[in-house]
C-alpha positions in Angstrom: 0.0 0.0 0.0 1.3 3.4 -1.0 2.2 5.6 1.9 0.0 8.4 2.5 2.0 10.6 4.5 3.4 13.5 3.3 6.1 15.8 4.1 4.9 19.4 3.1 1.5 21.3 2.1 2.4 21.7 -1.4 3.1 18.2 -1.5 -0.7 17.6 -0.3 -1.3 20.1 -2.9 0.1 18.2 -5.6 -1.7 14.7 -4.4 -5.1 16.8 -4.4 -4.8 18.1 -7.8 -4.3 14.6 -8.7 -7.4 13.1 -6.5 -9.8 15.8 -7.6 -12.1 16.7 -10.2 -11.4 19.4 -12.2 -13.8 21.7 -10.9 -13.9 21.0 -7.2 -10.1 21.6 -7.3 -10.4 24.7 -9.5 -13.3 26.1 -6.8 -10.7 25.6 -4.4 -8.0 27.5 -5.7 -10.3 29.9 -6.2 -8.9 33.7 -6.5 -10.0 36.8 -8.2 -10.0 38.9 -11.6 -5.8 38.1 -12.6 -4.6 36.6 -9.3 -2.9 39.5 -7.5 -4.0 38.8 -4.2 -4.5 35.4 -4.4 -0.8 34.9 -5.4 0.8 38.3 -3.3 -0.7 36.4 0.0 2.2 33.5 -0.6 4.8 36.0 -2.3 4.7 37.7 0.6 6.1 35.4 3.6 8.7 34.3 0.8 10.0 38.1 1.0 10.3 37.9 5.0 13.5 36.2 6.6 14.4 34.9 10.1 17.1 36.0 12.3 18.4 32.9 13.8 20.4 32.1 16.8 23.3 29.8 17.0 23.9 28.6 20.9 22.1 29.2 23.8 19.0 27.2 22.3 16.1 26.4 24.4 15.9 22.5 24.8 11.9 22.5 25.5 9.5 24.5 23.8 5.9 25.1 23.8 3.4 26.6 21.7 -0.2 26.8 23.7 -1.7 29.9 24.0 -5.0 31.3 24.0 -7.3 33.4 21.4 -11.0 34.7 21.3 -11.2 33.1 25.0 -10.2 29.3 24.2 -7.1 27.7 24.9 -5.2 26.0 22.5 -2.5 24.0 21.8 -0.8 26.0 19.0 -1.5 29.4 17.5 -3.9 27.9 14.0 -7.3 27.8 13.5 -9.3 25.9 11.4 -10.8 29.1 8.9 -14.5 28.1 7.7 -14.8 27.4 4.0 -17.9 26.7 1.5 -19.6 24.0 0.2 -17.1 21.0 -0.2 -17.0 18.3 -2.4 -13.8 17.3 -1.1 -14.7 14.2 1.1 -17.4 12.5 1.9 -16.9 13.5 5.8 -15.9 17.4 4.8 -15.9 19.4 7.5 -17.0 16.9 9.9 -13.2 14.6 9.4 -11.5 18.5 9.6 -12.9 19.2 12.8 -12.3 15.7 14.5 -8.9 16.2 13.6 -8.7 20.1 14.8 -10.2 18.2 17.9 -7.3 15.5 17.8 -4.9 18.5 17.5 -6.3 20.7 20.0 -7.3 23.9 18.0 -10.9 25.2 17.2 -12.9 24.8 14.1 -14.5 27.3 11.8 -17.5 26.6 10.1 -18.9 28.4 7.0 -22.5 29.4 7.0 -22.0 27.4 3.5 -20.5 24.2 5.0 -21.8 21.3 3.6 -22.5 19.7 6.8 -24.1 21.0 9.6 -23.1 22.9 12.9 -24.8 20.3 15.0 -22.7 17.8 13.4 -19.7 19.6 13.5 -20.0 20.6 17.1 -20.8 16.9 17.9 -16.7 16.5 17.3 -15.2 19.7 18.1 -15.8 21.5 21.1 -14.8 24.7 20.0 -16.8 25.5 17.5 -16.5 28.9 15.9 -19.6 29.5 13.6 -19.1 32.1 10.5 -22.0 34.0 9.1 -22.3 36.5 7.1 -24.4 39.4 6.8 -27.8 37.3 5.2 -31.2 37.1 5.1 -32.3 39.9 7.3 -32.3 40.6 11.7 -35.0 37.9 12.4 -33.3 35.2 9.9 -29.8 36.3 11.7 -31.2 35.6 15.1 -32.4 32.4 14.2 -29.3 31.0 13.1 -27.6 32.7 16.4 -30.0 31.0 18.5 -29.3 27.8 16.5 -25.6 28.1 16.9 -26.2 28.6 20.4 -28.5 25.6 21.0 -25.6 23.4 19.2 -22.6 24.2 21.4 -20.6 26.8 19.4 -18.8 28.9 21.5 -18.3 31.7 18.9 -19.3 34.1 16.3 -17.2 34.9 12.7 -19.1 37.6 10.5 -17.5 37.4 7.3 -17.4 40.8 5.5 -14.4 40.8 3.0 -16.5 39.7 -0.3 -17.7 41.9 -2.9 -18.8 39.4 -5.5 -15.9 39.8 -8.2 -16.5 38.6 -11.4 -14.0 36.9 -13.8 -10.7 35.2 -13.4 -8.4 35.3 -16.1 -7.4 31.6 -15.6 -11.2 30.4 -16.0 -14.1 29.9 -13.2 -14.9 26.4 -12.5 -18.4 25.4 -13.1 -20.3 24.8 -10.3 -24.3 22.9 -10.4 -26.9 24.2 -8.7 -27.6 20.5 -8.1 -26.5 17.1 -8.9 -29.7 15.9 -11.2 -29.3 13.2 -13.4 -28.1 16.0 -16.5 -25.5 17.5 -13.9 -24.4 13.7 -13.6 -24.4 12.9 -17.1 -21.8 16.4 -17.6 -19.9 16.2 -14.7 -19.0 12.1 -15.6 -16.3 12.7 -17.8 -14.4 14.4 -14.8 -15.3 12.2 -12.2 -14.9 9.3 -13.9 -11.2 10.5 -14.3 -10.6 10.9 -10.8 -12.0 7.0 -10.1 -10.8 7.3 -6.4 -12.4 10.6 -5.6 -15.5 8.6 -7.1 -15.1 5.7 -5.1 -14.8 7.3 -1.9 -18.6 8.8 -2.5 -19.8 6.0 -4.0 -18.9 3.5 -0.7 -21.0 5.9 1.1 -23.9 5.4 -1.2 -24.2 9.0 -1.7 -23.1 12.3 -4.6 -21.7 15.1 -3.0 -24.2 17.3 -1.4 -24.0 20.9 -2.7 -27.0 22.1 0.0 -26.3 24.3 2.5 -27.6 22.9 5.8 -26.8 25.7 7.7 -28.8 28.6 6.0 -31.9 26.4 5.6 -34.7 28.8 7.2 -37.1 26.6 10.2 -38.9 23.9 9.0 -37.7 24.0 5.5 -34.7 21.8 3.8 -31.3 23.4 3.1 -31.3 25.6 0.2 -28.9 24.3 -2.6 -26.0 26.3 -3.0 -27.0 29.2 -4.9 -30.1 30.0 -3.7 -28.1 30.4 -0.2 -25.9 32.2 -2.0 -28.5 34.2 -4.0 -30.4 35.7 -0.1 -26.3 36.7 1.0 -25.8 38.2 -2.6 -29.2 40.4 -2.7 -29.0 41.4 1.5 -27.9 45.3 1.0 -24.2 45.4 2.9 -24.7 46.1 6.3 -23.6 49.7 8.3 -21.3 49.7 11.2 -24.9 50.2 13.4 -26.0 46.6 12.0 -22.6 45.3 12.8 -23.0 46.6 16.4 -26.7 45.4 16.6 -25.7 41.9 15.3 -22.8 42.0 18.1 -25.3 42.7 21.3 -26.9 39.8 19.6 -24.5 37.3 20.6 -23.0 37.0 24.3 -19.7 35.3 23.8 -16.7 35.8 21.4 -17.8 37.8 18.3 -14.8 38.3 15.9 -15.0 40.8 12.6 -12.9 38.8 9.3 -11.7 40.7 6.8 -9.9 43.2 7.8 -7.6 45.5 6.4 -7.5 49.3 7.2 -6.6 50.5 10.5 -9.7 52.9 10.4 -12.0 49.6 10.5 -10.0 47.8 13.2 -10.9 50.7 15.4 -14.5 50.1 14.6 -14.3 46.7 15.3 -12.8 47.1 18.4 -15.5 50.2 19.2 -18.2 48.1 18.5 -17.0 45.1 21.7 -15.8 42.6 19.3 -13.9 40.5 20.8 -11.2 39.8 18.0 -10.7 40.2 14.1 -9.3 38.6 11.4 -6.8 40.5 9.0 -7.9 38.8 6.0 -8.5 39.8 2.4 -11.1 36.5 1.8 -7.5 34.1 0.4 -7.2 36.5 -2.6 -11.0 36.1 -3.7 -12.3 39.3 -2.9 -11.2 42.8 -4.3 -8.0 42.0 -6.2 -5.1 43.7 -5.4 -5.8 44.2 -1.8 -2.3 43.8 -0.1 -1.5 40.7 2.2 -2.5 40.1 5.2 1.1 39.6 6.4 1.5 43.4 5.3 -0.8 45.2 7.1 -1.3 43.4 9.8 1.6 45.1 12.2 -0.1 48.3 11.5 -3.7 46.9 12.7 -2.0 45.2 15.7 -0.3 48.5 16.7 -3.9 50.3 16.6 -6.0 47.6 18.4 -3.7 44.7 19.3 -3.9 45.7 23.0 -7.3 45.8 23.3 -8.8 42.6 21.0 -7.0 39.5 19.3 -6.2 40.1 16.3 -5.2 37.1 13.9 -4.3 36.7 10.5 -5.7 34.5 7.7 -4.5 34.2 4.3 -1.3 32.9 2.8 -0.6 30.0 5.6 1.4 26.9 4.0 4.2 26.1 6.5 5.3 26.6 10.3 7.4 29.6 9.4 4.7 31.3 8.2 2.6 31.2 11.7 6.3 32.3 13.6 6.1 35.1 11.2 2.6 36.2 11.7 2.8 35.8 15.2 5.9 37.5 15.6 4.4 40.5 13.7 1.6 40.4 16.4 -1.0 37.7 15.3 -2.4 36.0 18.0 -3.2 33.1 15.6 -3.7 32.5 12.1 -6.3 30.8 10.2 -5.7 28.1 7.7 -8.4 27.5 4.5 -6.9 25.8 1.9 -3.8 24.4 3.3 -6.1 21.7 5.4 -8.7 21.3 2.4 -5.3 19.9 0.4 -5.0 17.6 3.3 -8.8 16.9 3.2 -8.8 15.7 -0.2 -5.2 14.3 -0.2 -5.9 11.6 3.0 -9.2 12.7 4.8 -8.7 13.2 8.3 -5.5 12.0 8.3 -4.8 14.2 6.2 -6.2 17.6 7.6 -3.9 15.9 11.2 -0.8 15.8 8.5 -0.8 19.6 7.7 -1.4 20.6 11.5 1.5 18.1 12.5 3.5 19.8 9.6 2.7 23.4 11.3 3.5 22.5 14.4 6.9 20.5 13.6 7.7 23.5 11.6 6.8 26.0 14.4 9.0 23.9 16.6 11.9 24.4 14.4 11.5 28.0 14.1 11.3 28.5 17.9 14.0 26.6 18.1 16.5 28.1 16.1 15.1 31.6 16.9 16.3 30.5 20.9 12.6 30.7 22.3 11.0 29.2 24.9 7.2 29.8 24.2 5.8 31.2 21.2 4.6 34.3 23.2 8.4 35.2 22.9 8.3 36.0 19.4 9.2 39.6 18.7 9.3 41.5 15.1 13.0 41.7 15.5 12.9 37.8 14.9 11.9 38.8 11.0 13.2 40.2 8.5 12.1 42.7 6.3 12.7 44.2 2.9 12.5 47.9 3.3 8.6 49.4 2.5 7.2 45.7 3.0 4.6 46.9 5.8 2.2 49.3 4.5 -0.7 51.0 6.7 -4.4 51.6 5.1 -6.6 53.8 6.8 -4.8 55.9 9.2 -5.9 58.9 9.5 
């Protein structure tokens, strides 16, 4: 039997492209208009060095800390992602191994299983909305969240429904009918152990999404959840606040990039935010996260966590992130190669390749605990940092 292990994320990567149907692995790779986000979010730890120590190295390490009120074991999160049609488990095998690992695990508002599920094997459970379907709908799904154990809130607010990638969208069904099947066969039937894997479960991949299905009804599929977020006008800072009293426990703001908005968030008794520009698939040519990010934590980082998300494919890049000021980062992609590469052995493969690689970063950096980490541990090319919004 082939070993299944592997060694880096891009190696998952690779073995993902090769498992996968065209389309489901195009939907992941996702991006925006020609790619300038979407790529600048990995260019952009490649440009940032370490400063490494040679003697005087610390012979135990740790890595637990704490974010948004929950302890964990290292400084990643599990980000929330769509509709998969990764794996037959999706998001429930990612968050029994975020449970295995001891981190928490996001879950879309467009996750193709539901948060009751989900929070059946993770008992951290961060819950990700987004601005949808008006206040009463909103509360509902609150309440829900509530009822099923999550003990947090993400409101997603980094999308602005580009259009267009140079490269070519994938196409994605409204539902699998017996036409959809008859189109989609030539590409599944090329990826036959993708195929198998649904077929030993006796069912297609489920493009519903469970968790914006209204009381009483069925899941919508996924467009016509997507179609209630798409035609919700955007909400004001007011609705933001008013969604916040809402919601007694964590509450953390993602997408954020200007300083100006980071002190909303914080005005507004969020409890944390995420410097994210959506993994490159929102406005194109929004800069990194990893550049902007020391600015927001200078502005707010003393008064609510701030974590990063976007970019994240190796231990060095969380040492960097945190050493710039991140409290955490969130992973999206990086586990969903894992997902589709080995499952849930997989998604435990890319968090043991984090952590092994945050190890050796602490390590030669001569620290002790992650909370250690300092910006003089990175290198930076001059003008790399850039601060939006200051006024």
């Amino acid at each position: 039997m082939a070993n299944k292990w592997f060694e880096t994320v891009a190696v998952a990567q690779r073995r993902a492209e090769k498992r996968l149907p065209k389309s489901v692995y195009g939907a992941i790779i996702g991006g925006a208009e020609k790619g300038l986000s979407l790529n600048g979010n990995l260019t952009s730890f490649d440009q940032l060095g370490l400063a490494p120590h040679v003697a005087g190295l610390q012979a135990e390490r740790s890595m637990n800390t704490s974010v948004f009120g929950l302890d964990i074991s290292m400084p990643v999160i599990i980000s929330p992602t769509g509709v998969q049609a990764v794996h037959p488990e999706g998001e429930v095998a990612v968050a029994r191994a975020a449970t295995n690992r001891g981190i928490p695990m996001g879950l879309s508002s467009f996750g193709s299983r539901s948060m009751e599920d989900v929070a059946a094997v993770n008992s951290q459970l961060l819950f990700q909305m987004y601005w949808s379907g008006g206040r009463d709908v909103m509360v509902q799904r609150l309440e829900r969240a509530k009822a099923a154990g999550a003990k947090g809130i993400i409101l997603t607010l980094d999308w602005t429904f580009s259009n267009g990638r140079d490269w070519g969208s994938p196409w994605i069904p409204e539902k699998l009918d017996l036409k959809t099947m008859i189109k989609l066969s030539p590409q599944a039937l090329s990826k036959p152990k993708w195929l198998l894997a649904y077929l030993k479960t006796g069912k297609l991949p489920d493009l519903s999404a469970p968790n914006m299905a209204h009381p009483g009804q069925k899941p919508p599929a996924f467009f016509g959840a997507y179609y209630e977020w798409m035609t919700m006008p955007p909400p004001s800072w007011e609705d933001i606040a008013w969604l916040r009293s809402q919601w007694d426990g964590p509450f953390v703001v993602k997408g954020v990039c200007r300083v100006d908005d980071a002190k909303r968030v914080r005005d507004l008794g969020a409890t944390g935010l995420s410097v994210s520009n959506h993994g490159g698939n929102n406005l194109d040519g929004t800069p990194s996260p990893i550049r902007v990010l020391p600015a927001i934590v200078a502005a707010v980082g003393n008064d609510i966590d701030v974590v990063l998300d976007g970019g994240i494919r190796r231990g060095s890049d969380v040492v960097k992130a945190v050493a710039m000021g991140a409290k955490a980062v969130m992973i999206g992609r990086a586990y969903l190669w894992g997902l589709a590469a080995n499952g849930q052995a997989g998604v435990e493969n890319v968090l043991d390749i984090l952590h092994g690689g945050i190890d050796s970063c602490l390590l030669g950096l001569g620290k002790s605990h992650i909370s250690e980490l300092t910006p003089d541990d990175v290198i930076a090319p001059r003008d790399f940092f850039v601060t939006l919004g200051d006024k």
